[in-house]
N, C-alpha and C positions, 0 to 999 in steps of 0.2 A: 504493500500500500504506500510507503514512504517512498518508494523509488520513483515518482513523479514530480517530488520536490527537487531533485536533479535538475528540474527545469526550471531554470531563474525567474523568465517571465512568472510560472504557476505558481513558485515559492513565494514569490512578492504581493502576488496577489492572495494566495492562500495568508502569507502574514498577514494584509487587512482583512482581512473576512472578519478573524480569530480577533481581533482589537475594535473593530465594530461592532461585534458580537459581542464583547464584554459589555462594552460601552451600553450594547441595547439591553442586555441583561440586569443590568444595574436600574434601567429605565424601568422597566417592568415590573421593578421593587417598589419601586421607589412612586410608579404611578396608582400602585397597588394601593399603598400606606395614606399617598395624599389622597385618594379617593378616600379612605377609611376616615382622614380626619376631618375631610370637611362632608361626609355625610353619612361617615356611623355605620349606621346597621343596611343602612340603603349604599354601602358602598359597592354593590355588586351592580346595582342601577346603573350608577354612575361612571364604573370602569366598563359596563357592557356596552354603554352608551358610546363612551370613549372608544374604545373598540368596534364598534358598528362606525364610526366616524372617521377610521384608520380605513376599513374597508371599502367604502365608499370611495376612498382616494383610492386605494389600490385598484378598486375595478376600473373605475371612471376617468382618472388622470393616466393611466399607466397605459395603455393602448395610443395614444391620443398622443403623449409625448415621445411613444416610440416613433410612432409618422414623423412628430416633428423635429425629432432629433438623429433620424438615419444618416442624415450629411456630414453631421458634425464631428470632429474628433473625438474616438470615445473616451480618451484620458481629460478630454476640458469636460467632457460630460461628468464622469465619476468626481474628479474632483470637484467642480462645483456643487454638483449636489452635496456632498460632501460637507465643503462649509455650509452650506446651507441648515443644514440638520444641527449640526457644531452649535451655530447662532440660535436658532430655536431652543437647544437644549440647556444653554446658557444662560434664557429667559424662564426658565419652568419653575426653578427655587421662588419666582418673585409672584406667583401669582395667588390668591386667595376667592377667588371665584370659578364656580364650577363650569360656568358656561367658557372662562379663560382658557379649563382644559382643553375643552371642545375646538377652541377656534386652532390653537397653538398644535394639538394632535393633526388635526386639518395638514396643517403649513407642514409639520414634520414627513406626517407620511406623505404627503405628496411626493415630495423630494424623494423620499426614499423606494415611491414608485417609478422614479425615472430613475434610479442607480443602480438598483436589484434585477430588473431583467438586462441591463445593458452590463451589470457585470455578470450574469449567468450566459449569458449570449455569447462572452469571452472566451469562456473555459474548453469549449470542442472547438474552438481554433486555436488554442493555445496548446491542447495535446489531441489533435486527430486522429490518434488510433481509441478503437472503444476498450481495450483492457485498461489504458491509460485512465481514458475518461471514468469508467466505471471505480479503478482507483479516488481518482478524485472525486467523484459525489461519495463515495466511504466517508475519505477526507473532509467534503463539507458537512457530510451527516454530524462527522465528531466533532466537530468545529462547534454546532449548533448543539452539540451533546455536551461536548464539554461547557459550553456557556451554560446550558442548563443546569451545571453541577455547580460548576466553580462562581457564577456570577451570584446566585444566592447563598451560599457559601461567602463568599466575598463581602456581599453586603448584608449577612449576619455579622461579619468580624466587622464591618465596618459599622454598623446600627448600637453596637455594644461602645463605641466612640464617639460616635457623629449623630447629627442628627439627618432626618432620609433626606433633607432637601440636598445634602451635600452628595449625594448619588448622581444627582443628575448635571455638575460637575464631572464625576467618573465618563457619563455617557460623551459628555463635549469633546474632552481627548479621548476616547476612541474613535470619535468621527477624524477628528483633528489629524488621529496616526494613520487612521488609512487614508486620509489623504494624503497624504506623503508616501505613502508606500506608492500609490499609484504614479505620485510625481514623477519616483525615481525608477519608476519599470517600465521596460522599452516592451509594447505591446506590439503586437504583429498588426499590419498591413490588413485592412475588412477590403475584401472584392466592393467596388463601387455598387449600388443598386440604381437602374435607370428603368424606366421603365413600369413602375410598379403602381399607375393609375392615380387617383387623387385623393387626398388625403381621408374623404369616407370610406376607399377599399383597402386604405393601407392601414386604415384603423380597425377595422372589420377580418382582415386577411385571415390573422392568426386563429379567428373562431372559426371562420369559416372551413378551416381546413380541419380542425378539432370534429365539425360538425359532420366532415364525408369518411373520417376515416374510424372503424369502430373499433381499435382500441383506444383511441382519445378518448372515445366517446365512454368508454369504460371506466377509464380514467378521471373523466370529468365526475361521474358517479361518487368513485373510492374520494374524491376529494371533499367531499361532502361528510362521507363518513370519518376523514381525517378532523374535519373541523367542527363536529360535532364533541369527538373527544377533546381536543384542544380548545376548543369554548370551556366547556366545566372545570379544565384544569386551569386555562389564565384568567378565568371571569370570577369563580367561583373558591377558588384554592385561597383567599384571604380570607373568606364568610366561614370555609369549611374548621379554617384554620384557629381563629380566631373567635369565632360565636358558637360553631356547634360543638368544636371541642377545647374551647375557654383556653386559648393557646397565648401565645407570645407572637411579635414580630419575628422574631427569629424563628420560628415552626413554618412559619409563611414560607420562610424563607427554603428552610428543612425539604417543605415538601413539594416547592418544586427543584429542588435538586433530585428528588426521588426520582421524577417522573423524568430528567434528564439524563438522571443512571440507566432508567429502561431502552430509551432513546440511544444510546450509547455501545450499551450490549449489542444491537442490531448493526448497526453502523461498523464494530470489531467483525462479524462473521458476514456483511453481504457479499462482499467480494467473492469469497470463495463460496457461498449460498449460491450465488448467480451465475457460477460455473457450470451446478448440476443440477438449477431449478430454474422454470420458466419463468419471468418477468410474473405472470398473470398468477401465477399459482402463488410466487411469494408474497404479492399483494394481498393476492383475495384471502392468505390465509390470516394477514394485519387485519384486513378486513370483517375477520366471522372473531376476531379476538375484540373490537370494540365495543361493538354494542353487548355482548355479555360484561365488560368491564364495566361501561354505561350503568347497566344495570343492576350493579353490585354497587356501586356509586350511592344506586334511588336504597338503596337496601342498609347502606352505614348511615345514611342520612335520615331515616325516618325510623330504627334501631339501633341508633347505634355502635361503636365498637371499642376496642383498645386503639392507639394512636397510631401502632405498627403498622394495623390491618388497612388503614387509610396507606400508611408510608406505601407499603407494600403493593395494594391497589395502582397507586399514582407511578409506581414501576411498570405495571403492567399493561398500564396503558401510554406508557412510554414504548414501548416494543410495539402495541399493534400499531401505532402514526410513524413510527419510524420505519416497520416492515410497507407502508404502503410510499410514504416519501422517498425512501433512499431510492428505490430505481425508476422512479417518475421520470428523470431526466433520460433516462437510456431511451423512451420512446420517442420523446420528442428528436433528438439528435438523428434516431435510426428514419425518421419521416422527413428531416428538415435537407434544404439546399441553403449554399450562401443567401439566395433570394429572399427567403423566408424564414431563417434559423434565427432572426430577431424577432421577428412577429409570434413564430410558436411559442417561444420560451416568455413575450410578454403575453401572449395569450392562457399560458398556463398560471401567470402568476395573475392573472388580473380574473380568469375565469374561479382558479381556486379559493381564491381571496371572496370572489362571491358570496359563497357557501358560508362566510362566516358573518355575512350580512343577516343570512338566516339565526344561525347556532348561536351568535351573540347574542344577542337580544333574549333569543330564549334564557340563553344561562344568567343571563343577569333580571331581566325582569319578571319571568317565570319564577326564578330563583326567589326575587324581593317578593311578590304578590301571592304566591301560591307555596311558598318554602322551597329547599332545596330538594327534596326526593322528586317532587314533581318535575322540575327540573332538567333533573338528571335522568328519570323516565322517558320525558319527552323528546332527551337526545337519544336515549337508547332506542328509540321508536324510529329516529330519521335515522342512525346510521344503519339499523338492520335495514331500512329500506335503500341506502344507496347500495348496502354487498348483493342484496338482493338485484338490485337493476344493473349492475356490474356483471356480473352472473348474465345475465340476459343479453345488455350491451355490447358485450367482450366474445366471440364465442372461443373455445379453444381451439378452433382452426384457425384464427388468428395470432394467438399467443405471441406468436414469434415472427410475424409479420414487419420485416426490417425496409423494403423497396420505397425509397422516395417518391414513386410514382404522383402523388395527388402534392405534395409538396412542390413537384417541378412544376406544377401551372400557377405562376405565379397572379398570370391575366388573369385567370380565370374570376 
């Protein structure tokens, strides 16, 4: 897995990932806590909302600025967004109103929907063989595993010193180092795109290709089921932490390190999983591991348990999001050309992000109005339904469907 960092470009950029990823990690804590103070028990409201408002820029801004920025140089691109985020997060300490969140989350993610797909669009032209590649999504998997572990980890040793506003500090130099990382790494040459109709088709492209080809379509499903479990744990893992089992700041902290351990575990064995398993099989089988965890969720939370049984839970649902995201990207590359291998990979992030338009809102306001089992029922109810239309979406005679065909029609 490490013999990819051989490659200085990947290395350089693998270093910002891992320093962004901290930076957002700390964010997360830290947007957790000020939701908690400024509205309590309703703080799951408040960060779902927050979160539903992340999404919203990642669907809606993220396609839209890939059109408008396929010209441009992609190292002015990263790094401006970049400070961008930097500046934002350097304002968060100062704000005391909730609606401040809301606008400020707005401005951040946006940014960071034009730097995420333009830097995932980097990485199959920076190592063009797919053992390479599949190396490095291991790599970014632990990258975001290890931020799951060590960033609330981090910001338990730090909350026992500091007070949380000072986290988001933390997040401004991590934008701040990757961008330097990007400054100082000579990126490869993108084929020119000419051609590729007006800016409503080139905004559209990436769905529309997701829309003809049926493992996308598969895909788009399981992505659903990813962010059903992934709503409960970042929407709801402060309420769970904190009110239903009368915790600390630091437990918050605890447990989502747990669910970055589970995430983790997967990301050490895909490489070698994906030698002797099909794409579709290791997903679907993240996939039937959710909605049972979901449901064990509605189960601690309207009975009770010991603290472990949560810890423990939040692992293993770390493992089913991590077995359906680590090899998400192998499709997209295996379907994409120079043409389009921006568009798909903003399509994937702007179509997945969707999915948590839905899940958010349930886990937070579901959560506040009706308690947390319901909930947590309620996701386990969508993501059995997305493995279930995966299942259907996907057949296994496609599995392993690699031929660019529908990606080479650019015009189309």
């Amino acid at each position: 897995m490490l013999s990819v960092l051989r490659c200085p470009a990947y290395r350089n950029l693998f270093t910002a990932q891992i320093v962004a990823l901290l930076g957002t990690g700390l964010l997360t804590v830290a947007l957790g806590l000020l939701a908690f103070d400024l509205a309590g028990d309703r703080a799951g409201a408040v960060l779902g909302t927050a979160l539903t408002i992340k999404m919203i820029a990642y669907v809606f801004v993220a396609p839209v600025m890939a059109a408008l920025i396929e010209r441009l140089p992609r190292k002015a691109v990263l790094v401006g967004a970049d400070l961008v985020r930097a500046s934002i997060a350097l304002s968060l300490p100062f704000i005391d109103q909730v609606w401040q969140v809301y606008v400020l989350v707005f401005l951040l993610q946006s940014a960071s929907a034009t730097f995420t797909p333009a830097f995932q669009a980097l990485i199959p032209v920076v190592l063009p063989a797919e053992k390479d590649y599949t190396k490095a999504l291991s790599l970014s998997r632990l990258a975001y595993d290890v931020e799951s572990l060590v960033s609330p980890l981090l910001a338990a040793v730090l909350l026992s010193v500091l007070s949380y506003s000072n986290l988001f500090l933390g997040t401004m130099v991590g934008f701040l180092v990757s961008a330097l990382m990007v400054v100082v790494t000579r990126l490869p040459a993108l084929p020119a795109n000419a051609g590729q109709g007006s800016l409503l088709h080139r905004t559209t492209l990436g769905s529309r290709i997701f829309l003809r080809e049926q493992s996308l379509r598969g895909l788009m499903a399981l992505n659903l089921v990813v962010a059903s479990a992934t709503a409960l744990v970042l929407v709801n893992t402060v309420v769970f932490a904190r009110d239903l089992f009368d915790g600390t700041n630091e437990d918050v902290a605890f447990a989502l390190a747990a669910y970055g351990a589970g995430s983790m575990l997967v990301a050490f064995i895909a490489p070698a999983a994906l030698e002797r398993m099909r794409d579709r099989t290791f997903m679907l089988v993240g996939g039937g591991i959710l909605p049972v965890g979901l449901l064990c969720a509605a189960l601690i939370a309207r009975f009770g348990s010991p603290w472990w049984a949560l810890l423990a839970l939040w692992v293993v649902l770390g493992i089913g999001t991590s077995m359906i995201s680590t090899p998400s990207s192998r499709l997209l590359r295996r379907l994409a050309t120079d043409a389009t291998r921006s568009y798909l990979f903003t399509a994937q992030f702007s179509l997945s992000h969707a999915c948590f338009m839905l899940t958010y809102p349930i886990a937070g306001w579901v959560g506040a109005q009706a308690g947390q089992p319901a909930a947590a029922l309620c996701l386990a109810v969508i993501a059995a339904g997305g493995t279930l239309a995966a299942l259907a979406l996907w057949p296994h005679s496609t599995a392993s469907a690699a031929a660019p065909r529908a990606a080479a029609r650019p015009g189309q």
